[in-house]
C-alpha positions in Angstrom: 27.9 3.8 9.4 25.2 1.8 7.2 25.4 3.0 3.5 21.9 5.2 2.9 19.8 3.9 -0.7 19.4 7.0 -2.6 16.8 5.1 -5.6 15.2 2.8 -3.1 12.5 4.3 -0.8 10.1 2.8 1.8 8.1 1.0 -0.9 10.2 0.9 -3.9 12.1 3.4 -6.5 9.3 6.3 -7.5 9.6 9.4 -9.3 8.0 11.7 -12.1 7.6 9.0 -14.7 10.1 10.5 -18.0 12.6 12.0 -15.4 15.0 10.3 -13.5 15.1 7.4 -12.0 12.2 6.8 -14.8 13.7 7.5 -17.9 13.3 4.8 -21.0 17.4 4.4 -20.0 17.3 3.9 -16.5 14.6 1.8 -16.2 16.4 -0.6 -18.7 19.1 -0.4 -16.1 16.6 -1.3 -13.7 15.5 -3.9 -14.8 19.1 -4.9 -16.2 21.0 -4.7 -12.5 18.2 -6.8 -11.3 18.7 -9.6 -13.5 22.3 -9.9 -12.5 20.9 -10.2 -8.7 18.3 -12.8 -9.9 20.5 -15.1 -12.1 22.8 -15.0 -9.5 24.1 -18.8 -8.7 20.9 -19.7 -11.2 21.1 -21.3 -15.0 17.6 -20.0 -15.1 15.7 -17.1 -13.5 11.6 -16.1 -14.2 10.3 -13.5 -13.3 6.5 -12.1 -13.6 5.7 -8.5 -14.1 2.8 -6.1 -13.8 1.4 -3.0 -13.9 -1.2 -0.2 -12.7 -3.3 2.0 -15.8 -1.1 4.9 -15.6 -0.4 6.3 -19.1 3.3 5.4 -18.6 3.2 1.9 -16.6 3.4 0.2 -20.1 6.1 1.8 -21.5 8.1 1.3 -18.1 7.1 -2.1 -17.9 8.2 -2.7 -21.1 11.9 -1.5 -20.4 12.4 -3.1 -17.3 11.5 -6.0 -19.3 13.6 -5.8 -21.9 16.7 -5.1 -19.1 15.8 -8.1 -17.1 15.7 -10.6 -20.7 19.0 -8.7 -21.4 20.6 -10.8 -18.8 18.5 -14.3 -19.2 15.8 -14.0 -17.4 12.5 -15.2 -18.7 9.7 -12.3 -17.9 6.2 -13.0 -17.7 3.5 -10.0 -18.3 0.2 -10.2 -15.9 -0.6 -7.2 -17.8 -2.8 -5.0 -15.6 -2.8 -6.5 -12.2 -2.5 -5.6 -8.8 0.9 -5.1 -6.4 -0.7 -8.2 -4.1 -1.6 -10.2 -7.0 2.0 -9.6 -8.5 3.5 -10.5 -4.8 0.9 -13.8 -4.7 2.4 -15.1 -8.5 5.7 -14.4 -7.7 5.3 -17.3 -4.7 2.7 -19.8 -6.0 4.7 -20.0 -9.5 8.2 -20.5 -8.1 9.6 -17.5 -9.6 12.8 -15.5 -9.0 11.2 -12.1 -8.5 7.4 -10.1 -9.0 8.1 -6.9 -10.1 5.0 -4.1 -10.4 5.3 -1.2 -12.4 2.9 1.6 -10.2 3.5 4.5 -7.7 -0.2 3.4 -5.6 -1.8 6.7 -4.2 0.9 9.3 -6.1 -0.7 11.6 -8.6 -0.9 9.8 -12.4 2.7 11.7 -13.8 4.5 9.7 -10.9 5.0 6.0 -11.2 7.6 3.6 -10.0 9.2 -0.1 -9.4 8.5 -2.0 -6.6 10.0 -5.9 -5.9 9.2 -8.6 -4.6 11.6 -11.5 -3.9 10.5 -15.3 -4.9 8.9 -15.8 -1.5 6.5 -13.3 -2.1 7.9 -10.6 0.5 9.6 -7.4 -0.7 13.4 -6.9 -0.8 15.3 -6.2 1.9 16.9 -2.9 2.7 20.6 -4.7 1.8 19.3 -6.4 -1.0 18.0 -3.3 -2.8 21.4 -0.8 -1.8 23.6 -3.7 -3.9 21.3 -3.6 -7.0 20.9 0.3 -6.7 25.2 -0.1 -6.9 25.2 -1.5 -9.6 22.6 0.5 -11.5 24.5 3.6 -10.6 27.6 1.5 -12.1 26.3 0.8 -15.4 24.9 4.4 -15.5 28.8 5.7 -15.2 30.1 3.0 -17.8 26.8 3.6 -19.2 26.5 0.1 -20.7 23.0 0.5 -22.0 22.7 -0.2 -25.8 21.2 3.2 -28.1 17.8 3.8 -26.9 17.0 2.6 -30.7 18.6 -0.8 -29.8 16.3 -1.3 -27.3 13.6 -3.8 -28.8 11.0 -3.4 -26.8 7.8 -5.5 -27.6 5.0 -3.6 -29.3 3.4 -1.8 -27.7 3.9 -4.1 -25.1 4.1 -7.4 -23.5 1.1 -8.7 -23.6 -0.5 -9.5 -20.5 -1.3 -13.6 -19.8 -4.7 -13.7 -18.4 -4.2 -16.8 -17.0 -2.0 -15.5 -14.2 -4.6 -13.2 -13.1 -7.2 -15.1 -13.1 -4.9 -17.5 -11.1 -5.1 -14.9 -8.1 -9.1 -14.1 -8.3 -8.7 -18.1 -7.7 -6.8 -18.0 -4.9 -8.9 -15.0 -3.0 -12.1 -16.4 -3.9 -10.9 -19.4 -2.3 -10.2 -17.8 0.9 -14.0 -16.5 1.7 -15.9 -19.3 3.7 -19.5 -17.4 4.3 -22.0 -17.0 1.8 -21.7 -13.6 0.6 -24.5 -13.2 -2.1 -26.3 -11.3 0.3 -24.4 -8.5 0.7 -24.7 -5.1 -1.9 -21.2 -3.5 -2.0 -20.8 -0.2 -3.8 -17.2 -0.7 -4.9 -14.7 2.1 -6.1 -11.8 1.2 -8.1 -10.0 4.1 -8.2 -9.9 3.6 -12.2 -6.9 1.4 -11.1 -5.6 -1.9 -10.9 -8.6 -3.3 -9.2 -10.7 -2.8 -12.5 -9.0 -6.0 -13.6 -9.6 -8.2 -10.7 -12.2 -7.2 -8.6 -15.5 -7.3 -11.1 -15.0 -11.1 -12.0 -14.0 -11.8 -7.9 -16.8 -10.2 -7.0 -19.2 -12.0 -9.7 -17.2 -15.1 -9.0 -18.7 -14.7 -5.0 -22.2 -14.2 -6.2 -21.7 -10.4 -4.1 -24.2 -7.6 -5.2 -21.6 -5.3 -6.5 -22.1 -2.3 -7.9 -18.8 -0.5 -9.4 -17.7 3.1 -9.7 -14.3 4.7 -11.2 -13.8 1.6 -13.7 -12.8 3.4 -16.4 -9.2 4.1 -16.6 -8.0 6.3 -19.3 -3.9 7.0 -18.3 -4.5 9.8 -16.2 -7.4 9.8 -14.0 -6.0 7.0 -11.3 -7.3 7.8 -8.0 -8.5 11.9 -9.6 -11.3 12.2 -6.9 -11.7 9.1 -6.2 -10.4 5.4 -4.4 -8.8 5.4 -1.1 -7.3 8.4 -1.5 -10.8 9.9 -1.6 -13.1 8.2 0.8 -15.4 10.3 1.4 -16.2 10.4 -2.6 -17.8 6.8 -1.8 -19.5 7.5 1.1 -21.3 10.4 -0.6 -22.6 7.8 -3.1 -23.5 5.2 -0.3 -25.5 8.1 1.6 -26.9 8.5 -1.7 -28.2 5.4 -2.4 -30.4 5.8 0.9 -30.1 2.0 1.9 -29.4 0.3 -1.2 -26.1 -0.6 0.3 -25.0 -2.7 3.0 -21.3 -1.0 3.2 -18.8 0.6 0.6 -15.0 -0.7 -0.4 -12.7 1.7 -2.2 -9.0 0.9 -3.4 -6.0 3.0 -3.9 -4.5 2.8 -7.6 -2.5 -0.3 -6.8 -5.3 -2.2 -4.9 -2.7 -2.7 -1.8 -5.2 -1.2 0.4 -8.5 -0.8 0.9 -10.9 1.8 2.9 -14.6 1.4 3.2 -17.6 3.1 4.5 -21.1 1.8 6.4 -24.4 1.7 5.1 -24.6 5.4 6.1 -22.0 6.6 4.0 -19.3 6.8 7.0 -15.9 6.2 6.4 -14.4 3.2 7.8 -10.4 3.3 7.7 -7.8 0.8 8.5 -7.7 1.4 12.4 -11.3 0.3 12.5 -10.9 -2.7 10.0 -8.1 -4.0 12.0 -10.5 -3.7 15.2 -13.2 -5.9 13.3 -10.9 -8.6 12.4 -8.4 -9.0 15.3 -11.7 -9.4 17.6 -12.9 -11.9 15.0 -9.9 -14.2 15.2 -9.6 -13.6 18.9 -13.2 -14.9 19.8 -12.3 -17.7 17.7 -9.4 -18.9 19.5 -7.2 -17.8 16.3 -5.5 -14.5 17.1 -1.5 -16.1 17.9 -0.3 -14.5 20.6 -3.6 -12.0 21.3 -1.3 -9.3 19.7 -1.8 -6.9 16.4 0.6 -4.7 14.5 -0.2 -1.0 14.4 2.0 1.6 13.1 3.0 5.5 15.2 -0.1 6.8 13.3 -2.6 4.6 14.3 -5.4 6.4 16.7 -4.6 5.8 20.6 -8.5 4.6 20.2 -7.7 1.8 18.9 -4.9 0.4 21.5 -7.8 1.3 23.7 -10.4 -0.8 22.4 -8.3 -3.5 21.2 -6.8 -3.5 24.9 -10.7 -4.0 26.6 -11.0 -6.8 24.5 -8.0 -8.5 25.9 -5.6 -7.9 23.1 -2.4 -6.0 22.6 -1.3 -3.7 20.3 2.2 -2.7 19.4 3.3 -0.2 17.1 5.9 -0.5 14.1 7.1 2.8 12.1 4.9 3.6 9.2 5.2 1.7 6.1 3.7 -1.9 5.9 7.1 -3.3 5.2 8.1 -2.4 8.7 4.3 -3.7 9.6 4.6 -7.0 7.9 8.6 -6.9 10.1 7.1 -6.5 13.2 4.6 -9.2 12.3 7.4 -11.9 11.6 9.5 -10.9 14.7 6.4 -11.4 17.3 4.1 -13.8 15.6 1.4 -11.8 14.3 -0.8 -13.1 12.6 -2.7 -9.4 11.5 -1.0 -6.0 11.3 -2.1 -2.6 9.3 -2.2 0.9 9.0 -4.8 3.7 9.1 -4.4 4.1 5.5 -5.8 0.8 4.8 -2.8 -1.7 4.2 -4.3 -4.0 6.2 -1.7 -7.9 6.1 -3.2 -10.9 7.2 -0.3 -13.9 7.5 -3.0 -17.0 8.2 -2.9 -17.8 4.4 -1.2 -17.0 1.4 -1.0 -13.5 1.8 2.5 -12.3 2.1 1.6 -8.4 1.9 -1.5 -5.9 2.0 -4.3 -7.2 -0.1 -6.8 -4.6 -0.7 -9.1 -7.2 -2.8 -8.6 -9.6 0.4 -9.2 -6.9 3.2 -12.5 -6.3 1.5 -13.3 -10.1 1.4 -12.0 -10.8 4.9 -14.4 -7.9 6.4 -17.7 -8.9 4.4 -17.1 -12.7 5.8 -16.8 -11.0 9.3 -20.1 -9.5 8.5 -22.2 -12.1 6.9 -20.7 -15.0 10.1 -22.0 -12.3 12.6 -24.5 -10.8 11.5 -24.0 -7.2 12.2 -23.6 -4.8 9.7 -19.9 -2.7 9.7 -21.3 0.3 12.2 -22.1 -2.4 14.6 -18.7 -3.8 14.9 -16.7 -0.8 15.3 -18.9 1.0 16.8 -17.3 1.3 20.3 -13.9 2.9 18.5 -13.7 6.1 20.1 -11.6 8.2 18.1 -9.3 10.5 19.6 -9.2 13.9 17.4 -6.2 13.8 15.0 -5.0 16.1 12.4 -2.2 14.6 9.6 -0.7 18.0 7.7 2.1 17.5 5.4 4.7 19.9 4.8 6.1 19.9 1.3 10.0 20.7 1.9 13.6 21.8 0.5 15.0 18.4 2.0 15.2 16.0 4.5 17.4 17.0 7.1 16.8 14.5 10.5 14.6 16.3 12.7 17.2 16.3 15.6 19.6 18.3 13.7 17.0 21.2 13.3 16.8 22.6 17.1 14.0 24.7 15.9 11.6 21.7 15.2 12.9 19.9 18.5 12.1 22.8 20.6 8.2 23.1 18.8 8.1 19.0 18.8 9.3 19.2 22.6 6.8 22.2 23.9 3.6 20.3 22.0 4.2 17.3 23.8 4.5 19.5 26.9 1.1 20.8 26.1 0.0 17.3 25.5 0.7 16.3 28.9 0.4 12.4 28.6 -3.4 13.3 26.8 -2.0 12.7 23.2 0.5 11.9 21.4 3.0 13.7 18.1 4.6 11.7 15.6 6.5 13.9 13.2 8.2 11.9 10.3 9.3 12.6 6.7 7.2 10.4 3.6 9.0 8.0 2.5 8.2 8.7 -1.2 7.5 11.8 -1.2 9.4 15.0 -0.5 7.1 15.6 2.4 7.1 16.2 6.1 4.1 14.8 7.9 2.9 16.2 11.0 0.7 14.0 13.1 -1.3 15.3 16.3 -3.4 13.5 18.5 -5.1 15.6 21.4 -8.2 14.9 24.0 -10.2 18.3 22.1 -10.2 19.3 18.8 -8.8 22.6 19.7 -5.6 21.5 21.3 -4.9 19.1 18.4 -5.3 22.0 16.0 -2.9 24.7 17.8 -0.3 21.9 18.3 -0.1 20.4 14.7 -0.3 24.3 13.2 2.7 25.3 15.6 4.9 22.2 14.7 4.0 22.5 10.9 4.7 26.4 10.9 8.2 25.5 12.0 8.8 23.0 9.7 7.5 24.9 6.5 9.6 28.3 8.0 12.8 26.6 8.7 12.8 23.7 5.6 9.7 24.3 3.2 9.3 25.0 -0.1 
């Protein structure tokens, strides 16, 4: 039986930053088991860090630092940067490892460590179980130094601007149209874009406007980003036409949502409609085929499918996206949720700042503004509820759930589809229900979810 990672989620170790795993000792242990992994059959390992505007990202950044140089390995700070940008250094600079300090869409007291190897792709699942191993080993021995031992830099490491401004090269680089044209309302979530996007955006010559670019510790995605869509396209609908569409970024800036000229949201199902039909009239699309996850809406298989290209579906996560991707070819995979990964250049996971750029080329070489290209996306009602709950005990060993699981898709008849699944960084059941009328979606997901919260919620 393959052993289960207990720190090590679906994207990375998170938590409630100041409890465990995120205490100023373990994530010195962190930091210190994986050194050992990096210098590894190495005289010499780098690695570059970074970090989202939570009020604790510096101080975690800061340990994991010092337990990485504990163990010889030369860190270098990007300061505030985003998870992409830290991926996209890690590559082009031949280092060992990138390692971001953020928890993305969580609320502002959660943070966490995510990895990426030197190839710019995260860690895989083996790889992160034997450095967990040994972080639970040096907790036992407890072979930390006194927590006033610990030097850490003060107040922190200071970030090297020339590493980000290294990635705005490489994205702005990427765009081939003319985009001076275009006004963009952009939200930044009062995250990790608010270091990066302004100068890419002035760098492209785009008529940006930016909201939530004011990050004060605790206000990361409050309201606002791709969390909150429909915060921007209240303030595009506003504008009354000053805008041609709307981009909004999670805290991380892995993702990206956006919304027409109209103020209507646009979410990753849609945005991987635009560009796989892009690529595929241009000859480009390797093997006609896109990556979609279980949650993606069966609208999109079916307009993907008219135009002569198939979809498959990987579980939900992008890692197991970006998997899919390597194993058939893809060349563009993504989820609803706005992790959208493009493989035909440097990219080696989501890009939030390059989704944005990659959609505003598609509509500058066309011509037609973002309604216009998705326009024919019939969406099939769908309702996501999330359970909050005890544990995670595996569906099929709760009879109760497989029975209300089994009758919905009864109901369902073939006309929609249930995906039921736990978060995978979060303690949080998710209930998903698609369903050809809004009523039958609605009865089905409240049955499923009533289970779950009687039989395993808090």
């Amino acid at each position: 039986m393959t052993q289960q990672r207990q720190l090590f989620g679906t994207d990375g170790i998170r938590g409630v930053a100041g409890e465990f795993p995120l205490t100023t000792k373990s994530t010195y242990m962190i930091g210190r088991a994986l050194g050992h992994d990096l210098v590894l059959g190495k005289h010499k390992a780098q690695a570059v860090i970074g970090q989202d505007t939570r009020e604790s990202s510096r101080w975690i950044a800061d340990r994991v630092s010092e337990g990485l140089a504990a163990v010889g390995v030369d860190v270098h700070s990007a300061g505030v940067i985003t998870t992409p940008g830290v991926a996209y250094l890690a590559r082009a600079r031949g280092m060992a490892a990138g390692v971001v300090i953020s928890a993305s869409h969580n609320p502002w007291t959660d943070n966490g460590i995510k990895v990426f190897s030197g190839d710019g792709f995260k860690l895989s699942d083996a790889r992160e179980l034997a450095i967990e191993q040994e972080i639970f080993a040096q907790l036992e021995n407890s072979v930390t130094p006194d927590e006033a031992a610990l030097k850490v830099p003060d107040p922190s490491l200071p970030g090297e601007a020339e590493l980000r401004h290294a990635y705005i090269l490489s994205l702005a680089s990427s765009v081939t149209a003319e985009l001076s044209k275009l006004r963009v309302l952009v939200d930044c979530a009062n995250g990790a874009a608010t270091a990066e996007a302004p100068e890419l955006f002035r760098r492209l010559g785009v008529q940006a406007t930016f909201i939530h670019v004011s990050p004060d510790g605790k206000n990361i995605n409050e309201q606002c980003g791709a969390l909150h869509p429909e915060t921007l396209g209240r303030n595009v609908a506003a504008a009354a036409g000053k805008f041609d569409l709307g981009v909004t970024f999670d805290g991380d800036a892995d993702r990206a949502l956006f919304c027409d000229a109209a103020g209507r949201v646009v979410n990753g199902d849609a945005v991987l409609l635009a560009a796989a039909r892009d690529l595929h009239a241009r000859g480009m699309l390797k093997n006609d085929t896109v990556v979609a996850t279980t949650m993606s809406n069966m609208g999109l298989e079916i307009a993907l499918k008219k135009s002569g290209i198939r979809m498959l579906r990987a579980n939900v996560g992008d890692k197991y996206v970006l998997e899919e991707m390597l194993k058939t070819g893809a060349i563009v995979g993504g989820e609803q949720s706005g992790h959208v990964i493009f493989l035909d250049g440097d990219a080696t996971t989501g890009d939030g700042l390059l989704t944005a750029l990659r959609l505003m080329d598609i509509v500058v070489r066309s011509g037609k503004p973002v309604s216009e290209l998705v326009g024919d996306l019939k969406v099939f009602p769908q309702k996501i509820q999330n359970v909050r709950v005890r544990e995670k005990v595996p569906f099929a060993q709760v009879p109760a759930i497989q029975r209300a699981i089994i009758s919905a898709e009864k109901e369902l008849d073939g006309s929609g589809r249930v995906v039921v699944r736990y978060s995978g960084t979060e303690a949080l059941a998710r209930v998903m229900v698609e369903a050809d009328s809004e009523a039958k979606m609605q009865a089905v997901c409240a049955a499923i979810a009533g289970e779950i919260q009687r039989v395993l919620g808090v």
